[in-house]
Structure formats: C-alpha cells, structure tokens
C-alpha positions in Angstrom: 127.8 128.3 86.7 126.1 131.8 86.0 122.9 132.8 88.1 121.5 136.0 87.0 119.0 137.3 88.9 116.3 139.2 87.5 117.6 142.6 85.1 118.1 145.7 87.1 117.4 149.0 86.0 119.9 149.7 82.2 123.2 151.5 82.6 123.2 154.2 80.5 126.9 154.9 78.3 127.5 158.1 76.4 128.8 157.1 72.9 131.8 158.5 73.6 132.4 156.8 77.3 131.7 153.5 75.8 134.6 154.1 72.8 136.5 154.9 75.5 136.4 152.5 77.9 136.9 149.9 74.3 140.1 152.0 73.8 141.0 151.4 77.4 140.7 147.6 76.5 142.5 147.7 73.5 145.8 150.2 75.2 147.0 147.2 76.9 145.9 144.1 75.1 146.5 141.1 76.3 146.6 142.4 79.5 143.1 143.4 81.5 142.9 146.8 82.1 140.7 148.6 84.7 139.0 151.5 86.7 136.4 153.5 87.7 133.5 155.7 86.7 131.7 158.5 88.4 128.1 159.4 87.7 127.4 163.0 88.4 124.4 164.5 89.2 123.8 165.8 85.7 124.1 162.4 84.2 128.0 162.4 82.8 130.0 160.3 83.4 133.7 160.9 84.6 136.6 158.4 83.8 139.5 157.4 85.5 141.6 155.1 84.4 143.8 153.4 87.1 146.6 151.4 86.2 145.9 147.5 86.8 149.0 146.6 89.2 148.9 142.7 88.4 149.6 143.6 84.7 147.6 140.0 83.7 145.5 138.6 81.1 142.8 136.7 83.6 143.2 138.7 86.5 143.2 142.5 87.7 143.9 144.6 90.8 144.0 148.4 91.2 147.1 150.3 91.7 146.4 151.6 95.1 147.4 155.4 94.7 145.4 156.3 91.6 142.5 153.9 93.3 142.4 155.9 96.2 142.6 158.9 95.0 139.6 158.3 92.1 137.9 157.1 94.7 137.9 159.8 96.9 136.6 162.5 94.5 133.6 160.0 93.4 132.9 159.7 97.3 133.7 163.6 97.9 131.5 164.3 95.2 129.0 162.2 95.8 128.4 160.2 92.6 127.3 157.2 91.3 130.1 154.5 91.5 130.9 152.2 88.6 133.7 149.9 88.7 134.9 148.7 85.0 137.6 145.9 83.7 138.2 144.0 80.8 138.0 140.3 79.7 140.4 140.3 76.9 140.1 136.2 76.1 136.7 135.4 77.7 133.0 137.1 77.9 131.8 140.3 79.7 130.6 138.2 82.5 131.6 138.4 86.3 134.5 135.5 87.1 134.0 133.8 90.5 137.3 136.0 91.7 135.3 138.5 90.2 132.3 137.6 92.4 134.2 136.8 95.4 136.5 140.6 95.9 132.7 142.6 94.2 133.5 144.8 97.3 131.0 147.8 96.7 127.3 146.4 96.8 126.0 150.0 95.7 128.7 149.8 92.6 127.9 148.5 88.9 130.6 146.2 87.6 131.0 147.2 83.5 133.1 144.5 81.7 134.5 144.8 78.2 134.9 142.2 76.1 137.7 141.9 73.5 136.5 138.0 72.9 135.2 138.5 69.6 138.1 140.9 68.2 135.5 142.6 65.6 132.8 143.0 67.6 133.7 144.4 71.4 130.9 144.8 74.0 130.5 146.0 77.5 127.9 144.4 79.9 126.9 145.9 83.2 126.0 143.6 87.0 125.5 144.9 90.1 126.8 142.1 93.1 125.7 141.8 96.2 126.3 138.5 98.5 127.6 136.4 95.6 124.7 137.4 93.6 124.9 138.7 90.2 122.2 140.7 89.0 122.6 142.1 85.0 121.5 145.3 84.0 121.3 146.0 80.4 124.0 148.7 79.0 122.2 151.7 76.4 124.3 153.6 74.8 123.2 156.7 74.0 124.7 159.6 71.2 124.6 162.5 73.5 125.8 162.7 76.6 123.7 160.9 79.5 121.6 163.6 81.2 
C-alpha cells in the first residue's frame, strides 16, 4: 500500500544528469541498474554509477568495491547524498524491500522508470522509519547551482 507523506522540498536534475541517469536505465535493460549521486556545494551533481551485483529485473544490490569507494568521496567531500535505481517493469515508486534496506535517512532515493518504454521518468523520496516522503523532481537546462 503507498503512504506518502506530505511533499518535501523538489530535487533539482540538470538536464543532462537526468538523460543520464535514463541512459543508465536503458545500458542494462531488463536488468535494474543503480548508484549514487553527489551534491556539491555549488549545486552539480556528480555520478557514479556502481555496478548492481544481483544483475535482476526486480531487485538490486551495490557491488561493494565501487559502493564503498563512491561513497567515501561523497562523505570526504561532504555532499549531498542521493541514492538512484531503476524499475525497468514497474513505477518509480519505493518497493517494500525498497523501504525495508532505505539505510541513509539523510539520502534521496531517485527511481527511473522504464514502465512506459516512450515516456521514462524519475521520481525522488526521502525514507525514514518506513516512511516514504515524495519530493517532486525539476529538471532544469543548466546545470543546478
């Protein structure tokens, strides 16, 4: 059953993050795909993409190595986590494994949808204690500063 909570403050996507992280969804279709973001202090956004060890089309799980090490230069550096996937079969809405392993309270959770082949999307939650809380994705045409 999906609770939302009331809408957090919007996730802002460059343009060209957001055609990125579609690629990303596309590169190993059917399989999900996943990894991380990192909000500098300047507003941009850096990508790494970590190789999803369970190679699956309903589930995902972060090769350790390149997990680690992205997230030790977002924590080093002291940016904004963001923690993406994709749903390559269903919407861009948070699973109840999804729920249940949301590890990082401070993290948004962006999933991409490939559901509707023509028309991708990405959707943005943040969850804490089981609780999913949406906040609305703008895309903007220059890089988010």
């Amino acid at each position: 059953m999906e609770s939302v909570r009331a809408t957090a403050p919007p996730y802002l996507l460059d343009r060209g993050t957001w055609e990125q992280l579609v690629a990303r969804a596309w590169s190993d279709f059917p399989y999900e795909v996943c990894g991380l973001l990192g909000r500098r202090p300047d507003g941009t956004l850096a990508h790494f993409p970590v190789d999803n060890a369970d190679r699956s089309v309903t589930t995902y799980s972060m090769e350790p190595k390149q997990l680690l090490q992205a997230m030790r230069e977002i924590e080093d550096e002291g940016w904004e986590l963001a923690i993406y996937h994709s749903h390559t079969h269903t919407r861009a809405y948070p699973s109840e494994t999804d729920i249940r392993l949301a590890a990082y309270p401070e993290a948004t959770y962006l999933i991409v949808t490939l559901e509707d082949r023509d028309h991708p999307d990405i959707r943005a939650f943040r969850i804490l204690d089981g609780q999913v809380t949406e906040r609305a994705v703008v895309v903007t045409d220059e890089q988010v500063a």
